[in-house]
N, C-alpha and C positions, 0 to 999 in steps of 0.2 A: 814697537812690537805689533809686529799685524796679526797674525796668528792667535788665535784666544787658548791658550792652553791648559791644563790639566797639573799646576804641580799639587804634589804634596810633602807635608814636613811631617815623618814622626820623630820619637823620641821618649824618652822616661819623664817621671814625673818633676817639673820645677826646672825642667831644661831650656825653661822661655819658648816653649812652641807658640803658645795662645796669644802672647804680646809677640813676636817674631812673626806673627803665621798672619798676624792681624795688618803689624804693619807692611808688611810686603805685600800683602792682597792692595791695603790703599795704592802703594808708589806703584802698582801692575795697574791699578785699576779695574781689578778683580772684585770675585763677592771672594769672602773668608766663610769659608765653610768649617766650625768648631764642629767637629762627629765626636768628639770625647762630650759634649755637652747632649747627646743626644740618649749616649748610655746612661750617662747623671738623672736624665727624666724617667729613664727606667728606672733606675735604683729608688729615685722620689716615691715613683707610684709602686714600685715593691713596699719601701718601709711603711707605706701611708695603710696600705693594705695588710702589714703585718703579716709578711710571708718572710721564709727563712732564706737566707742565702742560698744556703743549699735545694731548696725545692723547685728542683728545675722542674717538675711536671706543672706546679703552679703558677711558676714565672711564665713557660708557655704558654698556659689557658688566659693568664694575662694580659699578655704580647700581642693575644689577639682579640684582644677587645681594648686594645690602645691604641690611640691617634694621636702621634707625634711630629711637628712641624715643624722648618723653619720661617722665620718672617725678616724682612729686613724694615728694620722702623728707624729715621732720623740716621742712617748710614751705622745704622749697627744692626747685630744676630739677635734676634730672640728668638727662643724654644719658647713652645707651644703645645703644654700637654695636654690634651683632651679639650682642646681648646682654650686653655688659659695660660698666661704668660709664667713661666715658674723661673726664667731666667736667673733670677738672683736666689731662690730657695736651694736653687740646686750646688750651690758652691758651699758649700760645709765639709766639714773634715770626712766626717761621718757618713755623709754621700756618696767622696769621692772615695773612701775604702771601698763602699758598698758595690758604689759603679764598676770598681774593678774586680771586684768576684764573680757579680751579676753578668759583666761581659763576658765572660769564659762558657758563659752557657751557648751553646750553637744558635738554642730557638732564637733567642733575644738578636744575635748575630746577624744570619737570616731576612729576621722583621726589619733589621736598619741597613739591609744592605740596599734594600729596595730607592729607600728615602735619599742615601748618600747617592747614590750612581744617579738618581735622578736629575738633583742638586746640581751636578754636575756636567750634565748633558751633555750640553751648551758650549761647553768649555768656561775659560774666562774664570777659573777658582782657586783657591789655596785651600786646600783641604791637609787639617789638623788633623793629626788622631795618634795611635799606635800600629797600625798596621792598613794605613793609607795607600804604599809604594809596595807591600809584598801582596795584600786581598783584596782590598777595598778597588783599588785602580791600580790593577801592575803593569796597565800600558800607557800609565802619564810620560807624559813629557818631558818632566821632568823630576827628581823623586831627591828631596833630602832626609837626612838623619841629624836631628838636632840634638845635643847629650852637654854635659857637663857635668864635672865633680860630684861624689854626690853632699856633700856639707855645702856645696855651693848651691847645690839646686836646694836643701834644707833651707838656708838662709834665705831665698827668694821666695821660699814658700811661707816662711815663717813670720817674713816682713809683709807677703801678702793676708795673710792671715789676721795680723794686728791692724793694718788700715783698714779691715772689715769689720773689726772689731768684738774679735775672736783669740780670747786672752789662753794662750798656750806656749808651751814653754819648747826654746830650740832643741831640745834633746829628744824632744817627745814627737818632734815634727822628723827629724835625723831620724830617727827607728820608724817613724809611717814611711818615709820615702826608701828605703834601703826596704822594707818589707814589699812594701809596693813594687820595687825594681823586681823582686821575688818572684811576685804574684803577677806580674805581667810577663815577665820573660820564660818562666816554666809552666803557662798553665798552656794544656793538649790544644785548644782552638787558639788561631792565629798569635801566637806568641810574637812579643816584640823583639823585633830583630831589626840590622839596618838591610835595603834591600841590596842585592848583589851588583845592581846596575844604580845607585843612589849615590851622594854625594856627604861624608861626612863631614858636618861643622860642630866644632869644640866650641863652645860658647864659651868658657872658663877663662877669665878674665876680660873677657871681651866687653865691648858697650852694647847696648840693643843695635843701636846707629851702625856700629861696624858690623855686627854681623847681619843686618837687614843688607849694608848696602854688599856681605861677599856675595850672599845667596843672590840678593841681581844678579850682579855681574857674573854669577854662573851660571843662571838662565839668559842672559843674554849672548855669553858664550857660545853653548849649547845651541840655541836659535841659529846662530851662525854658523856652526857648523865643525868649531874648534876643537869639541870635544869628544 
């Protein structure tokens, strides 16, 4: 592939974007741009500060007195809030509800839209998120929609959850992500949707392996000219 291009994969929560989005950036040889990890670092420096979800006028005065990066260290993403690595803080259950209320605010939107399209430029990335292919970049190259089950995306979330060593129970993780699906698909700023010109893959039963290598072979496709 000569061409450096622009895809992106969204999708709902535990749909394997982040281990999907990661390994296709390697086999492209792309960077993997996580922008779901970037609203996590908001949500961090909301709860740290003890603002309410709801307090958008606060979250924006916020937003601008926040400095949020990415770094690439040892061939992986670190986030970078305010200068310091929070990488691994921000992966909590508790965050990841947070991240997704706190995104529905425009300001915070906005503030990372900046950061993502930058990221980007270049070309040459796999940009992860929720609404990658319809706001973020709706002239990639190339645009998937990654989804599966939702007891199946439970279970991948819930098995992620216990190798972290975050003791919580499969039913409880099944009602975050079905809530989640909720909170992301109805809320008024960029609601998650697949984009009109994107590519849906069912991960649902699938191996990671199979579905790293359909998404290839559909950007290679595409690059050619077939689709």
């Amino acid at each position: 592939m000569t061409k450096r291009c622009v895809v992106t994969v969204d999708g709902p929560a535990g749909s394997g974007k982040s281990t999907v989005s990661r390994l296709l950036a390697r086999r492209l040889s792309y960077v993997y741009l996580d922008t779901g990890a970037l609203y996590r670092a908001v949500a961090l420096k909301v709860s740290r500060a003890g603002l309410a979800a709801a307090d958008r006028a606060g979250i924006a005065a916020l937003c601008g007195e926040t400095d949020i990066a990415l770094a690439e260290r040892e061939g992986t993403t670190r986030i970078l809030l305010d200068g310091r690595d929070v990488t691994e803080l921000i992966r909590t259950p508790e965050i990841s509800m947070l991240a997704s209320t706190v995104s529905a605010h425009r300001e915070v939107r906005q503030r990372l839209l900046a950061v993502q399209r930058e990221a980007a430029r270049a070309g040459g990335v796999v940009a992860e998120g929720r609404d990658m292919g319809t706001v973020v970049f709706p002239g990639a190259d190339v645009k998937f929609f990654l989804t599966a089950g939702a007891e199946e995306r439970a279970r991948r979330r819930w098995l992620e959850l216990r190798e972290r060593g975050h003791e919580v129970g499969l039913d409880d993780v099944l009602r975050d992500v079905i809530r989640r699906d909720r909170q992301d698909s109805e809320r008024e700023i960029a609601p998650l949707r697949p984009s009109e010109d994107g590519v849906l893959v069912d991960s649902t039963g699938k191996s990671i392996e199979d579905v790293v290598e359909e998404m290839f072979e559909a950007i290679r496709t595409r690059k050619t000219g077939k689709l």
